[in-house]
N, C-alpha and C positions, 0 to 999 in steps of 0.2 A: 635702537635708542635705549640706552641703557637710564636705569633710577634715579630726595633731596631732604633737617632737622628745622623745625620754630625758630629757633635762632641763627639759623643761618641767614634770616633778610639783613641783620647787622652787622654779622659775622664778615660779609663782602669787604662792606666799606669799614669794616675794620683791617681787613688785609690790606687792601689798597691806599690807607692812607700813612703805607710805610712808601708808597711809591710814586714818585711824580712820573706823567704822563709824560711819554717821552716823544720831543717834539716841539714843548708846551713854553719850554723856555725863551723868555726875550730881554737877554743879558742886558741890551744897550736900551730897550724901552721903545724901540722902533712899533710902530705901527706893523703889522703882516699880514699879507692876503688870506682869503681862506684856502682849506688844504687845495689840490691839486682836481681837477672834477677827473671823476669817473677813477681816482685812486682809492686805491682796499683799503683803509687803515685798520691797523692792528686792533684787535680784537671785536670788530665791530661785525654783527647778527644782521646787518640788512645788507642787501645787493647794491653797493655806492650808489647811486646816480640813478639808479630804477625805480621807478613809480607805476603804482597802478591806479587805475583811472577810470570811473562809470559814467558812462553818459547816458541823460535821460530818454534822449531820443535818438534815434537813427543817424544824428547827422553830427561831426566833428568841427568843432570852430576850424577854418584854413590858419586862422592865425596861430592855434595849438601847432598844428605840424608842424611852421617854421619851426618852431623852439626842441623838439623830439625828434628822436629816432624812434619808429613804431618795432617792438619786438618782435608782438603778436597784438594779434586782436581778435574778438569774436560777439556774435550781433548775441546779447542777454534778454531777454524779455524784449519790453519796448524799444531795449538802449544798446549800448557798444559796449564791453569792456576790453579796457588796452592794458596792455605791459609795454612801459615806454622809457626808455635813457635819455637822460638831458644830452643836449648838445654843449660841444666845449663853447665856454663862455657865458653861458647862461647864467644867471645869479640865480643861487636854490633860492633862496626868500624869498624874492623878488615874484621869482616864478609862482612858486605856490599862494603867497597871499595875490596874487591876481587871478590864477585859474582857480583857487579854492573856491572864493565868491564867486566862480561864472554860477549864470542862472542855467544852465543847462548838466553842470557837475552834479552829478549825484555825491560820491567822494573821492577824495584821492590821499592818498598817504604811501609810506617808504613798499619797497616791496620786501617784507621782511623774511630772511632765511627760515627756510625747516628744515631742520636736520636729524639724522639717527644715527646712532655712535652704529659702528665699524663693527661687523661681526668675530666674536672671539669664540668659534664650535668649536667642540672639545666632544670626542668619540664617546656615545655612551651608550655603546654596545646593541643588545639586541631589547633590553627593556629598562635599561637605565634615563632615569627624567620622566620615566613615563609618572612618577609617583601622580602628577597634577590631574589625572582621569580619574584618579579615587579618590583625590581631595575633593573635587567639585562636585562629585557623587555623578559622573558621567555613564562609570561601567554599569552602577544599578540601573540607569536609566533605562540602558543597551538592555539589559535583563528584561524588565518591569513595563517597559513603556514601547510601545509596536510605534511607528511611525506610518505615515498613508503609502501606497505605495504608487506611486504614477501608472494611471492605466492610461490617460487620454490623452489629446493634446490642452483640452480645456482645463483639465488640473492643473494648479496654479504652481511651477516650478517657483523656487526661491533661491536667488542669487545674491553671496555675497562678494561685495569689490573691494580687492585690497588694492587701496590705493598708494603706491610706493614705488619700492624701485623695480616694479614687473614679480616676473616669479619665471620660474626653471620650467619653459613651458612642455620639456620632455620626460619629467621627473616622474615617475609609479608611479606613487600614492596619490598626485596632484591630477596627472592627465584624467582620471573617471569622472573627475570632477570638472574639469576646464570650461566654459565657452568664451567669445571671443573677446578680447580686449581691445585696447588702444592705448598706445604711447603716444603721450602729449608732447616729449618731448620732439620725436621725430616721425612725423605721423609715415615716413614712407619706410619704417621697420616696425616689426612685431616688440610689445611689449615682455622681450624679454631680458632676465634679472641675468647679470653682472655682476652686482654686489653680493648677491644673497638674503638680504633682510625680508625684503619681501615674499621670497620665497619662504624662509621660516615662519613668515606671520602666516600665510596660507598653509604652509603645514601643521601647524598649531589648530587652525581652526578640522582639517581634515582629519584630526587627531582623534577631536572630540567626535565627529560624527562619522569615523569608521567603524564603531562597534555593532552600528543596525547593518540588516543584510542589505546586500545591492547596495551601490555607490551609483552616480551621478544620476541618470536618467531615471532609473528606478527607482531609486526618496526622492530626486525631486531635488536637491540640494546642488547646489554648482558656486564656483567660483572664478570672480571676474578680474581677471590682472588690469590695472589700469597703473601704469606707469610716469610718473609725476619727478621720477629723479633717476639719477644714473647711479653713483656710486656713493649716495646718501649722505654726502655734506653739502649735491647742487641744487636743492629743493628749497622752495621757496612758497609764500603765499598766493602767488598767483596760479601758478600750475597747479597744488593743491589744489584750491578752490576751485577751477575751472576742472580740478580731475570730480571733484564731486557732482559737481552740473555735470559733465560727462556719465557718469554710473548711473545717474538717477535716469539721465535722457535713454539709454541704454536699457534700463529695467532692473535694476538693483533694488533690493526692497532691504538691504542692508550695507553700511559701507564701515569700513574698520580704516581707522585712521592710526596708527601707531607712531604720529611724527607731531613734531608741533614747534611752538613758541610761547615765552613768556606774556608776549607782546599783542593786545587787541588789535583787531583788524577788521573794519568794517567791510573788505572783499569774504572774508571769510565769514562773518555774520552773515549776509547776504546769502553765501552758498548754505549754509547750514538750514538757515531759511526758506531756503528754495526747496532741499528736502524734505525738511520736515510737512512743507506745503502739499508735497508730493505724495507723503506718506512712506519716504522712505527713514529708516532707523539708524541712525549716526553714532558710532562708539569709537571714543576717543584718550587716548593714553593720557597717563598724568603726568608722565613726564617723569627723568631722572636725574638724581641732585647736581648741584654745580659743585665740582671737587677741586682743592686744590692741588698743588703738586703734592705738599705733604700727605694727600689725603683724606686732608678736614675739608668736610661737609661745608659750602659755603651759603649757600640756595636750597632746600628742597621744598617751600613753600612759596607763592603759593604753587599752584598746576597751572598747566601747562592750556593754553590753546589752542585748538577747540574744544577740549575736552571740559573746560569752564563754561562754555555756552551751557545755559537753562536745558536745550532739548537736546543739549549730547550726552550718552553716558558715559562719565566720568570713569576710568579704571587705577584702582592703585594694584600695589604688589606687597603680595605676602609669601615667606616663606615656606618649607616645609612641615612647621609646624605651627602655620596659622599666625605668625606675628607678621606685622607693618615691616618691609624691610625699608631701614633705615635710611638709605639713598632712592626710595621710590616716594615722589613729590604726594604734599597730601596740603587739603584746604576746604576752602567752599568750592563747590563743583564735584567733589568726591559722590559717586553713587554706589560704587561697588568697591571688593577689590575679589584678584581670582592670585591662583599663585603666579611669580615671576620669575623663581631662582631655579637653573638649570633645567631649563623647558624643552625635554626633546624633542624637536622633528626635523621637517625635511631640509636638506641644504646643496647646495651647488649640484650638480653633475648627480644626480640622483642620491645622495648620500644623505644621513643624518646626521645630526650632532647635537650638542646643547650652547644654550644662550640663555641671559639673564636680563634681564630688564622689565619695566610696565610696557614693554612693545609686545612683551609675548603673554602678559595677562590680557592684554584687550581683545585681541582675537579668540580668546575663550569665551567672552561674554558677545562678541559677531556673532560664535557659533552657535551659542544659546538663541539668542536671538531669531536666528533664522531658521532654529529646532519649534521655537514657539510661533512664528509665520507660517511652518511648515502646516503643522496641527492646525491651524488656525488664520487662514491667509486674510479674515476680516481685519483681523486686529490694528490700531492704528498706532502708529511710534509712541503716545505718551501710555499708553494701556501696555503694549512691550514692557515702556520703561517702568512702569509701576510694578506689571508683574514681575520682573525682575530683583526689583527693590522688596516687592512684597518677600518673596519665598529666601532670600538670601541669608543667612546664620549673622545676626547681628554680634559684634562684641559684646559680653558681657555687660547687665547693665545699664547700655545704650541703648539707644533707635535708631541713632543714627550721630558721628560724630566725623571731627576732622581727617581720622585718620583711616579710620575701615567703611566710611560712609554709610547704608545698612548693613554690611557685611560682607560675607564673604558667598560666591555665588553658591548653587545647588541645582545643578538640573537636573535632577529628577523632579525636586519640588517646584520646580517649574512649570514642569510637563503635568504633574500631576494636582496642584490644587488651583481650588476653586480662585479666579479673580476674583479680591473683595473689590467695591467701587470706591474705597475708600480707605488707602490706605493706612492713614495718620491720626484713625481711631484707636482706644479713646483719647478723647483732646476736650471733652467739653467745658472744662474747667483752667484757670490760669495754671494754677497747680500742676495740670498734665498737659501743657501746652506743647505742639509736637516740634522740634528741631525744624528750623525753615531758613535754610543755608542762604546767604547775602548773595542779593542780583542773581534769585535762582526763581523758578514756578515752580508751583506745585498745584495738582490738582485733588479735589477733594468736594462729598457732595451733604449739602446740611438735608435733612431728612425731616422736613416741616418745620414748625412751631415749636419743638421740643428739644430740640436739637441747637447743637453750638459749639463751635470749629473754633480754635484757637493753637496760632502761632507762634513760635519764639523765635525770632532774629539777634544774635548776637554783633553790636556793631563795633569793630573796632578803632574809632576815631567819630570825634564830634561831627554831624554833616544833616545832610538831607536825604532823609530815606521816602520813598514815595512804594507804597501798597497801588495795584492794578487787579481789580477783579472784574472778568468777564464770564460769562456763559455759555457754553456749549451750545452756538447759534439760537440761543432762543433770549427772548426778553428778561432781562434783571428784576427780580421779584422785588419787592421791598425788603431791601437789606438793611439791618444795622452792622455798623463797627464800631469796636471800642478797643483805641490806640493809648496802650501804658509803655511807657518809658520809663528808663532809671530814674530816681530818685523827681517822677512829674507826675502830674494829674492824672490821672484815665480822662483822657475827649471820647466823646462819642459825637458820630457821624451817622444819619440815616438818612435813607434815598438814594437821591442823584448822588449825594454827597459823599458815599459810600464805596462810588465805583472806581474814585481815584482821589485818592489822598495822600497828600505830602505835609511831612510833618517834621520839624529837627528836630533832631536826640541826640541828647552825650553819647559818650560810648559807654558801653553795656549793653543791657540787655534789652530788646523793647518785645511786648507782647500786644497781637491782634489778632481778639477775638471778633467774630464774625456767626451773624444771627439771623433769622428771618421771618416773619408774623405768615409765612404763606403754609397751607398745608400741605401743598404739592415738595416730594422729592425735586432738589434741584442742582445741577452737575456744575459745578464752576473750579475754573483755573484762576490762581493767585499766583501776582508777580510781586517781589520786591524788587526796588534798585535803591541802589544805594549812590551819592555823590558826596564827596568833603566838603566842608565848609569854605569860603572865603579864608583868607588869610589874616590878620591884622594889616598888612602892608598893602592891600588891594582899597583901593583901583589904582593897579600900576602898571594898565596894560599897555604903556607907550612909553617911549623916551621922553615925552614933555609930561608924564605925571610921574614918571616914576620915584620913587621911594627913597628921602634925602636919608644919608648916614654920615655922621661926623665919623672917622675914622679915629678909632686912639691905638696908641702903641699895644700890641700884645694883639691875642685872640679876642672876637667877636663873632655872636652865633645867631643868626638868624633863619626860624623855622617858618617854612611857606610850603605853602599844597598849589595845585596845580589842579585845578577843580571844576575846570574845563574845556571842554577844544578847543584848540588851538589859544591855550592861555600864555600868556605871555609876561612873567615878571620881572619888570625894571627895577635897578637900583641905582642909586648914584653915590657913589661915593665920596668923601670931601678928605682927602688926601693932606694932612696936618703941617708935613715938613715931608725934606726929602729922604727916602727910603727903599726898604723892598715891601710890595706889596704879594702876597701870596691867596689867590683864589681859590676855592675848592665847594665845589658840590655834591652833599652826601644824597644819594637816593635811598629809602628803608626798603625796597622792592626791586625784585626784577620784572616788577612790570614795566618800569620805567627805565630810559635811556636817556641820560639829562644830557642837556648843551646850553653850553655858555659862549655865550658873547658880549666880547671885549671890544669897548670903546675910549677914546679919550676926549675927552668935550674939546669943543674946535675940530676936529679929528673928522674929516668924509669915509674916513678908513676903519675900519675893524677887526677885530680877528674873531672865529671863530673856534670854539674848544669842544672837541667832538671824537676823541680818540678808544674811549671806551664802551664797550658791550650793555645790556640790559643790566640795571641792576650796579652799573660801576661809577665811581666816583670819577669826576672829572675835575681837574686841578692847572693852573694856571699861576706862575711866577714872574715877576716885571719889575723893573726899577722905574721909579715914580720920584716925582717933587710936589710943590705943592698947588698940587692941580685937582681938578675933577673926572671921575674916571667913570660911565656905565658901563653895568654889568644887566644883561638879557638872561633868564633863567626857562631852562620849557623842554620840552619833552621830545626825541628826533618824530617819533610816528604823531605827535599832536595831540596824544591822548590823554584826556582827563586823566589822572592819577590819584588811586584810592589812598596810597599811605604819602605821608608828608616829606621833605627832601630838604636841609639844613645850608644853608650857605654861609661855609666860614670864611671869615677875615681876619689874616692875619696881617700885622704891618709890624714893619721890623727898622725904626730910627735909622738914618746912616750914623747917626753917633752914640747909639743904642746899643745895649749888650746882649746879642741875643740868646745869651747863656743863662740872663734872667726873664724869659719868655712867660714863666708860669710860677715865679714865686710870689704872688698872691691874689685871691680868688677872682679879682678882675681880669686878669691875663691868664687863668687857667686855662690847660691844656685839654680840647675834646678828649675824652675816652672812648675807647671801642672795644670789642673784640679782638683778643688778640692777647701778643705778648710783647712789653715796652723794656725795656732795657734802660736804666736812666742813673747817673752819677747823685752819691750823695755826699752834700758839702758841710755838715755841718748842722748845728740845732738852730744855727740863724739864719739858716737857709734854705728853709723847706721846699715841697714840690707843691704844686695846686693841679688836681684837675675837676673837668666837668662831666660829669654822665646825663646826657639825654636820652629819655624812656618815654617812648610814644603808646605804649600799652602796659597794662602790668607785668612785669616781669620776674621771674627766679633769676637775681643777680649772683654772680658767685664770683667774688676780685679774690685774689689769691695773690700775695704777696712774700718772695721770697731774699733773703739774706744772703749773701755770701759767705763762706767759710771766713773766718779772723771779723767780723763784723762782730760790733756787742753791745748795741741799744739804739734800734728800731721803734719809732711810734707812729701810728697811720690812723686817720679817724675819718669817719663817712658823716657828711653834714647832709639837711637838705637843703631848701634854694633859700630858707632865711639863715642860713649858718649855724643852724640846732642844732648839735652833736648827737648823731642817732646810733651811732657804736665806736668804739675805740677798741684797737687792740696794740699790743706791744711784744715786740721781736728780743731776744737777749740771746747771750751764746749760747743756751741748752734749748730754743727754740728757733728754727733758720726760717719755719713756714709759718704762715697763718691765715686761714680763710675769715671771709666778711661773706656771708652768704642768708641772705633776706628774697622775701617777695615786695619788690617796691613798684608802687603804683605808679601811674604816668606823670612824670615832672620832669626837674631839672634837680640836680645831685650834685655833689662838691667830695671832694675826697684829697686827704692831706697828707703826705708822708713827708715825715721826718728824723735823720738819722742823728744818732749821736754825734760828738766832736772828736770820739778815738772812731767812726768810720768813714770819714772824710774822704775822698776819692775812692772809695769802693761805691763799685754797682748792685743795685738790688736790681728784680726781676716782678713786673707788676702782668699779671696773667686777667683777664676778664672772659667770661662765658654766660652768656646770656640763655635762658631760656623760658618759653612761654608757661604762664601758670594752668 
């Protein structure tokens, strides 16, 4: 799985919306079925037609089974969980909003892909790559630090499972280490690796812990192949997750996940949950950027999951020389990073090589992990994860930030210093309030009457943040809190009231400090979550309320969130005169996988628009008269989504010119990322566009001339048409940047050419990035 920049959440639907889905078109205005069941469409991250499915109790509705084909199944706690393909014919909607609400569902949602990019080893000899053993400070460790040495059976061995695609079960270095596995995929062959990936992530971690003497039985250290994929694009959420229940039921006190997805998964919370329950310790990649052909960065924020989950550790990738590399995904969820670039170890057929990605920094912090289990088999996964956060080489500066999370790891200082109980000291003041990453825990202990803990949440979009503080099993002492927001009041909260508080905040910053009149020391964990706000356009969660729009010629932009399960946003359109009508849904995230659905009032028929991946715009073209037309907005896995998602309307008169599309700021043209290419006509006939900024941003528009071109004017207005910069092109100047920090709004931007450049092209570039 190879490495993602801030701006690449726009930078997507900026590529994409040179591109109509292809498919999508409906020349004559016909009504169309939805796609094909159980066909792949191009570019889509989930496995068509597969759903996974928990049930609460032991026993499956008969009336489910008509409707599936059962994959797998297996009995989870009290309940079932299934991996199951519709049957042809079935209506997906239909299906799901009816088994959603059974009382006996626990959840059900897409079965979404995991996958790891393709192994690219590259020979590196007898100590080339090894550079990442003295980055991490592993060789002093080997020096300085003695490990226990197995004498009994009652010595607590510690095993970590890489969960992927198996491992080279013949391989040197790996065999001292081995015990048994299981392949999920075909339980009646040994889990072994094909692809290789898996094998490198186990070699990576055997890397780390060959410098102590004696290997497997003798430290006590082993590794568990559990095989969840073949040749590492057939991996999915389900096998994942059941390969984690797997290692934990097995005895795993550590599991390294180097695969993932953009995309929440309530199967996957569940298992993460299960071990942490367990007490076993989960470390999970960040994930690596989405590229396009040309190479530009399109994604690498946020990260990836599981490795988002509160009790997983997060891994980024850094260089040779301690920098973020730039295609390894970075956000909330970051706890670490370790290196990622050219990481040798073991591969196919007993051989070595190098690879690069956050696949092969996570298994460095497995390794760690199960070096501090070793020394210490009490310790519980959040005390792990602290001590790992604790001793790791912060950037410069920081405590902890989006891109190196506390740092960068160190096992020696691992092994070697004292666990504090508290790591996010000092904090007692707003002033040195500690970093407390969005829909993350942290644990942390106030030390009587004198003492006083305070956080800082940065939120990016208006919504509803809710604080969870509990106890380390014992009774909630008399707590206060006191919740400040950007630009609001400090509330304060004591008691009961204290233990769970929901509050909405702009976005920015919010801080909560937390207090307590007891003089007993007192150990508690802190959760935030985070949720968006409503929309303006809600409640529109049905075709009989949804959201009227008069339609007018040119572009129209309407911004809506999706703010929670299985939300559902209606529009109706009112269709002026006959024309072409053009759909399109911008998503700001790859958390998100939006889908539209097309109706015409009257109409029992619909189509559905569903062709692109997490994170891609979906776009829809139709000839219309003057009629009524909804449009269904929502997510394919159902998932609230944290950033907001744009739904433009364009309509184009049939006796309309659509060559005047965007000349004036009613019909402005969305801007994106990217690079436009556009005809200029003259001083009477300017360009309009519009920039929508959902966070503060480093805008940089770059606007170029073409050669024989010789008087250029282009001005950036905001959303009441203030003029906030102007610049001007002439022959001894072809280029000019507009590059500002602008806050979250809506933007207007005007070019206009001279009348001696009349059919030449200029070149309008945008790059966005976070402040």
């Amino acid at each position: 799985m190879n490495g993602m920049n801030r701006a690449g959440w726009l930078t997507a639907v900026g590529m994409m919306l040179l591109l109509l889905v292809t498919g999508c078109t409906d020349p004559d205005g016909r009504d169309g079925p939805d796609p094909t069941p159980g066909k792949k469409e191009s570019g889509k991250k989930t496995v068509q037609q597969e759903w996974v499915i928990k049930w609460k109790e032991k026993k499956v509705d008969p009336a489910f089974l008509h409707t599936v084909d059962v994959l797998h199944r297996r009995e989870n706690g009290g309940g079932i969980s299934m991996l199951v393909r519709l049957k042809g014919g079935v209506k997906e909607d239909e299906w799901l909003d009816r088994w959603s609400s059974h009382v006996n569902v626990e959840f059900i949602h897409p079965n979404q892909k995991y996958e790891v990019e393709k192994e690219k080893h590259r020979d590196g000899g007898a100590q080339g790559g090894l550079y990442y053993i003295n980055q991490i400070r592993a060789d002093e460790a080997w020096r300085k630090v003695p490990l226990p040495i197995k004498k009994t059976e009652s010595d607590q061995s510690v095993t970590v499972a890489v969960v992927d695609t198996g491992i080279d079960l013949d391989h040197p270095a790996l065999v001292p280490y081995l015990v048994e596995g299981v392949n999920l995929k075909d339980s009646s062959l040994p889990p072994e690796d094909k692809m290789g990936h898996g094998t490198h992530v186990a070699g990576v971690v055997a890397e780390v812990w060959k410098g102590w003497e004696g290997k497997g039985e003798l430290t006590g250290l082993h590794l568990m192949p559990v095989k969840v994929m073949s040749d590492g694009s057939d991996g999915d959420v389900y096998y994942t997750s059941e390969g984690i229940r797997e290692a934990v039921r097995r005895g795993a006190r550590v599991i390294v996940l180097a695969q993932g997805s953009w995309t929440y998964s309530e199967a996957m919370a569940d298992a993460v949950a299960y071990a942490e329950e367990h007490g076993v310790v989960v470390v999970g990649a960040a994930g690596n950027a989405s590229v396009n052909r040309e190479g530009e960065i399109l994604y690498n924020s946020p990260i990836y999951y599981p490795a988002a989950f509160p009790t997983v550790i997060g891994v980024g990738s850094v260089g040779p020389a301690g920098k973020v590399v730039p295609t390894s995904n970075w956000g909330t969820g970051i706890d670490v990073v370790a290196p990622g670039e050219g990481i040798r170890a073991a591969t196919l057929d007993g051989k070595f090589g190098k690879d690069s990605g956050t696949s092969f920094a996570t298994p460095q912090v497995g390794a760690l992990a199960a070096l501090i289990l070793r020394k210490d088999p009490n310790k519980n996964p959040a005390q792990v994860r602290n001590l790992i956060r604790q001793t790791a080489r912060p950037e410069k500066g920081h405590r902890w930030n989006q891109q190196y999370g506390y740092g960068l790891i160190d096992v020696h200082r691992a092994l070697t210093e004292k666990p504090r109980k508290d790591i996010h000291e000092p904090n007692d003041r707003e002033a040195e309030a500690a970093p407390f990453p969005m829909n993350q825990v942290v644990e942390g202990v106030l030390e009587g009457a004198g003492d006083r803990d305070c956080f800082e949440v940065e939120v990016s979009y208006s919504g509803m943040l809710t604080f969870t503080l509990k106890g380390a099993g014992k009774k909630i002492p008399e707590v206060t809190a006191e919740i400040t927001a950007a630009d609001q009041k400090r509330v304060r909260y004591e008691g009961k009231q204290a233990e769970q508080i929901r509050v909405t905040v702009p976005h920015g910053s919010v801080i909560a400090c937390y207090s307590t009149a007891g003089d007993r020391s007192w150990e508690y964990t802190l959760e935030n979550r985070y949720r968006p706000q409503p929309d303006e356009y809600e409640n529109n969660d049905h075709q009989w309320n949804a959201f009227n729009i008069k339609v007018k010629s040119g572009y129209s932009v309407f911004r809506g969130t999706l703010h929670k399960r299985r939300d559902y946003d209606w529009y109706r359109l009112d269709i002026p005169d006959e024309g072409t009508l053009t759909l399109r849904v911008d998503i700001w995230s790859p958390r998100g996988d939006p889908v539209m659905f097309i109706q015409r009032e009257g109409s029992w028929k619909g189509r559905k628009v569903d062709q692109g991946a997490e994170g891609k715009a979906e776009e829809y073209r139709m000839k219309v008269k003057q009629e009524s037309v909804y449009v269904r907005v929502s997510d394919y896995g159902t998932n609230p989504i944290d950033d907001p998602y744009n739904l433009i309307v364009r309509f184009e008169p049939k006796n309309g010119d659509a060559e005047e599309a965007h000349r004036t700021p009613s019909r402005a043209a969305p801007l994106h990322p990217g690079t436009t290419a556009e005809r200029m006509d003259g001083e009477a006939d300017p360009d309009w566009y519009i920039l929508f900024l959902p966070q503060t941003e480093k805008a940089t528009i770059q606007i170029r001339i073409p050669r024989g071109a010789e008087d250029t004017t282009w001005w950036l207005y905001d959303e009441n048409l203030r003029v906030l910069e102007e610049k001007h092109l002439s022959k001894g100047r072809k280029q000019s940047d507009l590059g500002s920090e602008l806050a979250p709004g809506t933007y207007y931007l005007r070019v206009r050419g001279g009348d001696a450049d009349a059919g030449k092209s200029y070149r309008l570039k945008v790059t966005l990035g976070s402040s």
